[in-house]
KOLVEXFI-939747 format. One record per residue: residue in three letters; y, z, x of N, C-alpha, C in turn. Coordinates in steps of 0.05 Angstrom, whole numbers, plus 32768, in hexadecimal, padded with zeros to 4 digits. Layout:
N
ALAYZXYZXYZX;...
This chain:
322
UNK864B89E985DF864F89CC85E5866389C985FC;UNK865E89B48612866F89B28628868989A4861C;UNK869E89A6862986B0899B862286B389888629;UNK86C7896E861886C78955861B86D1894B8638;UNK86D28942864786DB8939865F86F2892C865E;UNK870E893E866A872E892D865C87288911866B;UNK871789028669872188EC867F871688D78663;UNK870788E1864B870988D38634871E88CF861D;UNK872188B4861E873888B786158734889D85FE;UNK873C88A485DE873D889285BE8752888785C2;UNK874E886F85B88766885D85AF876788668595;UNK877D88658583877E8866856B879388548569;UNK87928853854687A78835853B87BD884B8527;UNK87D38848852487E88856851187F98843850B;UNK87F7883984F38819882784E7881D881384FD;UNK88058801850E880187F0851E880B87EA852C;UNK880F88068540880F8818855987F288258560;UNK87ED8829857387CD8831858A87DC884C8594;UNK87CC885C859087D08877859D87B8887B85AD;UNK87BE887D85CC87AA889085DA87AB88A785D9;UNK879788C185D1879588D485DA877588E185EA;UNK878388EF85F7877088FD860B876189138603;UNK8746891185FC873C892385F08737893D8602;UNK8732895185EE87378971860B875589748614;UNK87688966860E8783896886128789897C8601;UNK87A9898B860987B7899D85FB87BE899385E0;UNK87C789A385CF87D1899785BB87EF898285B5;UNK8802898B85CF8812898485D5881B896D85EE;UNK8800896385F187F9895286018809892F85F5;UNK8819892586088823890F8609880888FA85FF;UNK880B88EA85E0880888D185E1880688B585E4;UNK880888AA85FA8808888B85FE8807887885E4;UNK881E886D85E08827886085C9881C883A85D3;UNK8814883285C48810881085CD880E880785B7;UNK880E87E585BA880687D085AE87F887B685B2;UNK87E687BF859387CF87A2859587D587868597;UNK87D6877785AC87DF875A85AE87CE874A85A2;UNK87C58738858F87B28726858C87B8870785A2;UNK879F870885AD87A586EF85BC87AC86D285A6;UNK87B386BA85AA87B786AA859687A58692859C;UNK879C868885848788867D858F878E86648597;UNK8776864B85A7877F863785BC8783862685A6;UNK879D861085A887A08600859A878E85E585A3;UNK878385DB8588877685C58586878085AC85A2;UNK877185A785B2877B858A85CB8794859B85D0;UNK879B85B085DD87AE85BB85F387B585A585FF;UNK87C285A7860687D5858B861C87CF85988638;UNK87CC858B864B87D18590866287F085988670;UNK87EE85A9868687E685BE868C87D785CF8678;UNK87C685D8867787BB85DF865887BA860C865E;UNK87BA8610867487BE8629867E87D786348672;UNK87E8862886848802862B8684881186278668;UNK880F860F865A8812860C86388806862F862E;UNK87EF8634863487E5864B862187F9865F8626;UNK87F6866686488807867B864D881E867F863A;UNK882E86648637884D865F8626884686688603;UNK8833866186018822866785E68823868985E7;UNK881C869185F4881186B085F6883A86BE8601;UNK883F86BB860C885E86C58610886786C385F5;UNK886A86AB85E4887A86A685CE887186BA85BB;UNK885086BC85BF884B86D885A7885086F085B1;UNK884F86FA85C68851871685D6886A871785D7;UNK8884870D85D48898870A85EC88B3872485D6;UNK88AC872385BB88BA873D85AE88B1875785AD;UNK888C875D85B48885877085B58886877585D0;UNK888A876885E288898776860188A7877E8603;UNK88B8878485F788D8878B85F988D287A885EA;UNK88BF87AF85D988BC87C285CD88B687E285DE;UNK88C287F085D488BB880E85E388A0881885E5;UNK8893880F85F18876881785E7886C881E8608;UNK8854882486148842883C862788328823862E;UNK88208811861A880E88088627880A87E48611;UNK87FA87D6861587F887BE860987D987B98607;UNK87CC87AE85F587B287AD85F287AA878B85DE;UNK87A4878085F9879A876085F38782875B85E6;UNK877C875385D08760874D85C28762872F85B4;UNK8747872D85B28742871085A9874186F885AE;UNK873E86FA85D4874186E285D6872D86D585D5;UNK873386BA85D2871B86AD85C88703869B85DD;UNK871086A685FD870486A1860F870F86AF862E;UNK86FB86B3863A870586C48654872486B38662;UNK8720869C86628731868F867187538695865E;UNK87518696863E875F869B8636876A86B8863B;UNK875A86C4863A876386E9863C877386E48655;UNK876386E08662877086D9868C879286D58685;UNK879C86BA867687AF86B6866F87C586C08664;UNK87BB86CA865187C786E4864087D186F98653;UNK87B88705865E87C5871F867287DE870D8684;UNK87E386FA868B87E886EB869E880A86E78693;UNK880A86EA8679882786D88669883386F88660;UNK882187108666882387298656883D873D8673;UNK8825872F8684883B873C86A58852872486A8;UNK8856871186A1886A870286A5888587188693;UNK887B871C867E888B8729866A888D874C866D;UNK887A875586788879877386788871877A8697;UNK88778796869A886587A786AF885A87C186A3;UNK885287BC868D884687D48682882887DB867E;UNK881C87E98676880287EF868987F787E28669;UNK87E587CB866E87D387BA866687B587BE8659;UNK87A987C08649878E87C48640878787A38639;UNK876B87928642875F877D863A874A8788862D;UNK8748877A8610872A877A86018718875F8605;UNK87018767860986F2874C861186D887568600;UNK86C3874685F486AD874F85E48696874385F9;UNK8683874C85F6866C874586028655873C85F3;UNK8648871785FE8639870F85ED8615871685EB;UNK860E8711860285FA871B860A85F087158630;UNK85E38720863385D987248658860087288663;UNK860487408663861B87488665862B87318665;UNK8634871F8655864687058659865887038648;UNK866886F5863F867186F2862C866E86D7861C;UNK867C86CB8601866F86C185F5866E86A48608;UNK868C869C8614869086878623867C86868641;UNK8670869A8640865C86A0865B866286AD8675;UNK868286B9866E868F86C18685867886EC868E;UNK867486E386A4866286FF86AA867B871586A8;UNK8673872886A3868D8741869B868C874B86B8;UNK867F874C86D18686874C86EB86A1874586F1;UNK869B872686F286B3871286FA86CB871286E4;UNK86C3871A86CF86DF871F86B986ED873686C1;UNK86DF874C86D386E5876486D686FA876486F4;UNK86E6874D870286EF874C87168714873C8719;UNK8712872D8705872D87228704873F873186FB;UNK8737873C86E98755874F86CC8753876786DE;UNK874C876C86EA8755878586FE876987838717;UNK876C8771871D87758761872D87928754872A;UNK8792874D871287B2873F870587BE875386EB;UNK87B8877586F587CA878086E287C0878B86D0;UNK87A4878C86CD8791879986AC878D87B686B8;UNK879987CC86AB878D87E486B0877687EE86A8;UNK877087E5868F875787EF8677874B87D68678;UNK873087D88678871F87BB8668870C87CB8654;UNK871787C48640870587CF861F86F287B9861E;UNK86D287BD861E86C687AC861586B987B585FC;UNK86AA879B85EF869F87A885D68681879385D7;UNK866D879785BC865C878785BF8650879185A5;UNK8640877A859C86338780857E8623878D8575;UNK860F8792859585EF879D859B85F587BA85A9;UNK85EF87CD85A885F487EC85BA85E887DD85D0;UNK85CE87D485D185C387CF85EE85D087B88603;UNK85DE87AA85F485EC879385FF860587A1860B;UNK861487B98602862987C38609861887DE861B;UNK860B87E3861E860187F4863985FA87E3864A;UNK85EE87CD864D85E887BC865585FE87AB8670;UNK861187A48662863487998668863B87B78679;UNK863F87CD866A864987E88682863F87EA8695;UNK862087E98695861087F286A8861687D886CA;UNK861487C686B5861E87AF86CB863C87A886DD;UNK865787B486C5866387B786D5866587CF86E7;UNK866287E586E2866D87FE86E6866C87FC8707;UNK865387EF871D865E87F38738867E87E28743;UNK867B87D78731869187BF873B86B187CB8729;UNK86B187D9871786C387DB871086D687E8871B;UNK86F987DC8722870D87EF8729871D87F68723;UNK871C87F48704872987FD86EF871F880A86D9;UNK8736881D86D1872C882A86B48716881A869C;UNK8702881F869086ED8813868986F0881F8668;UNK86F18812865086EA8817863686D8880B8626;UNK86CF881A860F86C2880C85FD86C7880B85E0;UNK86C787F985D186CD87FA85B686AB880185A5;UNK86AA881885968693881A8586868C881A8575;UNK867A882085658680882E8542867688518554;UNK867A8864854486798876854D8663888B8547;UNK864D887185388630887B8539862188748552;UNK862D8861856486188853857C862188758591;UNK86388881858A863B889985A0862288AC858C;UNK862588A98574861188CC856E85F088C2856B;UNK85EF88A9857985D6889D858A85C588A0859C;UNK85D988A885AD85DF88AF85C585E4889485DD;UNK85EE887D85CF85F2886585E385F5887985FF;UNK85EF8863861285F38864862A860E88558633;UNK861D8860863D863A884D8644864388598664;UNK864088468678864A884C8693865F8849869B;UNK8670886186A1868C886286A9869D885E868D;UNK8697885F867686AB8861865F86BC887B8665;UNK86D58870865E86EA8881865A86FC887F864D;UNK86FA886B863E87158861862786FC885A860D;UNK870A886985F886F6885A85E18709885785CB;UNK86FC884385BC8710883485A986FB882F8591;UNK8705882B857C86F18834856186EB88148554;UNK86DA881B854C86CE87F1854386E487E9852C;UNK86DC87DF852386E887D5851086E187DC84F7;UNK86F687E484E386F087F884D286EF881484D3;UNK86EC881B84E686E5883984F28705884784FA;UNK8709885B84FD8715886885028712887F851C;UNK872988878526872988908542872888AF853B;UNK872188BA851F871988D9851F86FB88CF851E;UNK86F388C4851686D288C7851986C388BF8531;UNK86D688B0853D86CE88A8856486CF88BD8569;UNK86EA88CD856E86E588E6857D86D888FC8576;UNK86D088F8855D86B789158555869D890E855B;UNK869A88EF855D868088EC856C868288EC8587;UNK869788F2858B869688F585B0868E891085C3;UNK8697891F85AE868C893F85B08671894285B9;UNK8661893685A48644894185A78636892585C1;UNK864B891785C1863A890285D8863988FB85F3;UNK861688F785FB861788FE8614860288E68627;UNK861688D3861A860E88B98625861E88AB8641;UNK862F88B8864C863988B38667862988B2867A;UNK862F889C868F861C8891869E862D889E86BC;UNK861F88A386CF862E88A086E58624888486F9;UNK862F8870870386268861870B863D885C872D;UNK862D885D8744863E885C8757864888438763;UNK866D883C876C866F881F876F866488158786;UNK865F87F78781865087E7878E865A87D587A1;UNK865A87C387B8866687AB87C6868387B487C9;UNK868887C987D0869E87D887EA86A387C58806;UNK868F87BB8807868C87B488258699878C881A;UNK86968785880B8691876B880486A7876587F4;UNK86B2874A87EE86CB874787DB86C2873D87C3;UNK86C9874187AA86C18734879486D7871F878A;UNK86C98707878486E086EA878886CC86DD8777;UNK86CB86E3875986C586D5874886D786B48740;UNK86C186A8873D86CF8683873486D68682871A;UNK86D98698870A86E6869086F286D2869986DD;UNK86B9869886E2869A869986CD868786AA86D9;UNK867B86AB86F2867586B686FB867D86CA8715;UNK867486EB8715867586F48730866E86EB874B;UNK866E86F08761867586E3877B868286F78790;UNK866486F887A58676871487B68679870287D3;UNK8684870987EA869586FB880486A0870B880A;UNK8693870B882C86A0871B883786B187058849;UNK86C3871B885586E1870E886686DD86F8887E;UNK86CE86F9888586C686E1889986B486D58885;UNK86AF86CA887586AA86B1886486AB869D8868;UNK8694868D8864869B86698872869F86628855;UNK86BC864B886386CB8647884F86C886248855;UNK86C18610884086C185F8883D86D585EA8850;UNK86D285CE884F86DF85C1885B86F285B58847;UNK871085A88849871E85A48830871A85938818;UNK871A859D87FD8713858B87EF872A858987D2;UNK8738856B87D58751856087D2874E856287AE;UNK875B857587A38761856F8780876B8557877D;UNK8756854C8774876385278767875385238754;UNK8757850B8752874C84FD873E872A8501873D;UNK872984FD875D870784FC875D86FC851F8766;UNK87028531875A8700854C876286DB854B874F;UNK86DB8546874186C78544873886A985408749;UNK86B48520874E86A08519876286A5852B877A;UNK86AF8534878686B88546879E86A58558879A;UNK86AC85678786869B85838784867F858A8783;UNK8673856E8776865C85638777864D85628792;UNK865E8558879E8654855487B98653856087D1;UNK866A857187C38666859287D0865285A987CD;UNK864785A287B6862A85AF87AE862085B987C1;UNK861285A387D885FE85A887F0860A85B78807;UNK862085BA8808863885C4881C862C85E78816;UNK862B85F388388626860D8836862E86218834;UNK8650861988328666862488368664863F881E;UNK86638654881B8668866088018686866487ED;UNK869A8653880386B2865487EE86BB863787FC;UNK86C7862F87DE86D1861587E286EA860E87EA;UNK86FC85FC87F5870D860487FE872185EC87F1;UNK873985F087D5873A85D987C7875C85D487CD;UNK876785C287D4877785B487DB878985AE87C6;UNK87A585B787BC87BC85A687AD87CC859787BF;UNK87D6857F87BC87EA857387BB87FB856A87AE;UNK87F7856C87A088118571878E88118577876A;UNK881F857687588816858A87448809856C8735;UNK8801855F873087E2854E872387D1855B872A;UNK87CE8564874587B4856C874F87A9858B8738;UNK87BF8597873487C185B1871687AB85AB8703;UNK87B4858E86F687A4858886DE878A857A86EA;UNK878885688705876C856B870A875A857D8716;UNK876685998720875885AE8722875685BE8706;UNK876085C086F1875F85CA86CE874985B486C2;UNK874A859B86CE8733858E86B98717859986C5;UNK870885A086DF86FA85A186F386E885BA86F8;UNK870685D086E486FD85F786F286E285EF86EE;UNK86D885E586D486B885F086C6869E85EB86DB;UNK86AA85D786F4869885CD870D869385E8871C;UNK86A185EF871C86A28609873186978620872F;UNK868386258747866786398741866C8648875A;UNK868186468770867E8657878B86A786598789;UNK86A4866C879C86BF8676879286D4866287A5;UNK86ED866887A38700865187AA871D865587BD;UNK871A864D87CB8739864D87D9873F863C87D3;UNK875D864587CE8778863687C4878C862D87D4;UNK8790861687DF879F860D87F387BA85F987E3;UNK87D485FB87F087ED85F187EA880285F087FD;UNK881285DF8800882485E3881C883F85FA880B;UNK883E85F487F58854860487E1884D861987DA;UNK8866862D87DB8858863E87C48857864387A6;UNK8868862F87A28865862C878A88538617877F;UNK884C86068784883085F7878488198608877B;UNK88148616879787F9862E87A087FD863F8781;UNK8817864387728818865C87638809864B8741;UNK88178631874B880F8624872E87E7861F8729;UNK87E6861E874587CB8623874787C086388747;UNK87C2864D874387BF8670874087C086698727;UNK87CD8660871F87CD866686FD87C4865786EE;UNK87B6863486FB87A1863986E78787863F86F5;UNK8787863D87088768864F870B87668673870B;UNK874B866E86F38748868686EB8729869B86F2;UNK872B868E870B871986AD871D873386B38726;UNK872786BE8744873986CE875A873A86BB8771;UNK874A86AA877A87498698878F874E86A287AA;UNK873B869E87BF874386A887D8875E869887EE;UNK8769869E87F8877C8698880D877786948828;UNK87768687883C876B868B88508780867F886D;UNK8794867F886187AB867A887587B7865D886E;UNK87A8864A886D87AA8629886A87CA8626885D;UNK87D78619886A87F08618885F880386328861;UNK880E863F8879880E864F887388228661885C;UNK88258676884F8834868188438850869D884B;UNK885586A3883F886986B0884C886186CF883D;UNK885D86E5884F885486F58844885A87098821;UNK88738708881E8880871888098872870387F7;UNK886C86E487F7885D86D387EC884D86DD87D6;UNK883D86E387F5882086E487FC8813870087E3;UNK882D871187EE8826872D87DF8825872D87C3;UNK883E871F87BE8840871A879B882B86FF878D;UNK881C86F4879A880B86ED878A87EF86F4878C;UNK87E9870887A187D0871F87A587D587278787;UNK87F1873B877E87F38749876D87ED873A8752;UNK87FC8721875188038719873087E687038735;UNK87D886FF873F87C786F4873787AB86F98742;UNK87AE870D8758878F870E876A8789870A8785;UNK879D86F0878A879A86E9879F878386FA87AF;UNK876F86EF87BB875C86FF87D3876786F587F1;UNK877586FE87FF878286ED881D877186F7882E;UNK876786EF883C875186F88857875C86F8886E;
């Protein structure tokens, strides 16, 4: 039998602590110690800012386990993409430690809120997620979701299983982190990992092109992109966007003036089907707007910024600057 490939690597659970180990490793091989965060769930009519409230929500539960000595952090349960986004978001406010997101998959690679695992992939890679563990109820629904991300992915890729879908022979593209279902245990993952030879090679895709998901769906653009003409967060953003429909622009180009404009761009994201530049004369404005929109917002000079800016919110949130 060939040997396991060290680049697979079990989560396991101990006295509720997560141990990575690297299968094919020495015996004396360093463990990666972490902990399981549960996201918390959205409170009933959030108040506006309703982003930013959660974020405060998600610090207040994280904010004694991120002081803890631990390797790595592993986010599950949120109860919607936009919330996970958040979470990772309140997790780097509090830590710089290397990050795992769990996200489940509902069906046609999506999730249950409809967010495509492209554009989920494309964001949490972007603001700090090293690992994205996905899981799903159906084997074919979870080869399904791999197969679709794997050109686009640029990050470490996992799956949560039972550890009969491996002595199956599921198909899983680019898995390299596996984590055991529920109920299951992380000695019977890795003895079904032995005999399995369901690895996919799949080569990455749109190198040439930027991925600038709106929050729900993927969305590729390249650097000379026609970018909209301005369109002002107010009251009437609604009707605006509407009427931007017919506009051929492929990214929209959306306007703060001042922080109201926050909560009428938060009431509005769900309008948004083409991806978005983010315009502010502030930077702190522009940042409050990073945070609650939850794709990847492009930059395109407007107002201009000051570079060290510029760089730190590429990092903590995505920023795409052209």
């Amino acid at each position: 039998m060939e040997p396991i490939p060290r680049r697979y690597m079990v989560l396991g659970q101990k006295g509720g602590k997560l141990h990575a180990r690297t299968l094919g490793g020495g015996a004396d091989a360093h463990e990666p110690e972490g902990l399981p965060l549960r996201c918390p769930a959205i409170p009933e009519g959030l108040a506006p800012p309703r982003t930013e409230r959660y974020i405060a929500l998600c610090k207040s539960a994280f904010r004694d386990a991120a002081e803890g000595p631990v390797d790595f952090y592993l986010l599950y349960g949120a109860p919607e993409f936009r919330a996970l986004r958040a979470a990772v978001l309140a997790l780097t406010d509090l830590s710089g430690k290397t990050l795992i997101a769990e996200l489940e998959i509902a069906e046609e690679s999506r999730m249950a809120d409809g967010t495509d695992i492209v554009a989920a992939a494309g964001v949490l890679q972007r603001i700090g997620v090293s690992t994205l563990l996905v899981s799903a109820r159906e084997p074919k629904t979870l080869t399904d979701a791999l197969g679709r991300l794997a050109p686009y992915a640029r990050m470490s890729v996992g799956v949560r299983v039972p550890a009969q879908w491996l002595r199956d022979g599921i198909a899983l593209a680019g898995a390299e982190v596996f984590a055991p279902a529920a109920g299951e245990d992380s000695a019977a993952l890795a003895e079904a990992l032995k005999g399995w030879e369901g690895q996919r090679a799949i080569g990455r895709d749109h190198d040439d092109v930027i991925l600038a998901p709106d929050g729900r769906d993927a969305h590729f653009i390249a650097p000379t992109v026609n970018i909209s003409d301005e369109i002002v967060c107010d009251h009437r953003l609604f009707e605006s966007l509407l009427e931007a429909e017919d506009e051929e622009a492929a990214v929209l180009k959306l306007v703060l003036e001042d922080e109201e404009c926050i909560q009428d761009l938060e009431d509005d994201l769900y309008m948004l089907s083409r991806p978005v530049c983010l315009c502010a004369d502030t930077p702190e404005l522009l940042e409050k707007a990073l945070r609650a929109f939850y794709g990847l917002a492009v930059y395109d000079g407007t107002w201009e910024q000051e570079p060290e800016i510029l760089k730190y919110f590429e990092q903590k949130y995505g920023l795409i600057c052209l």
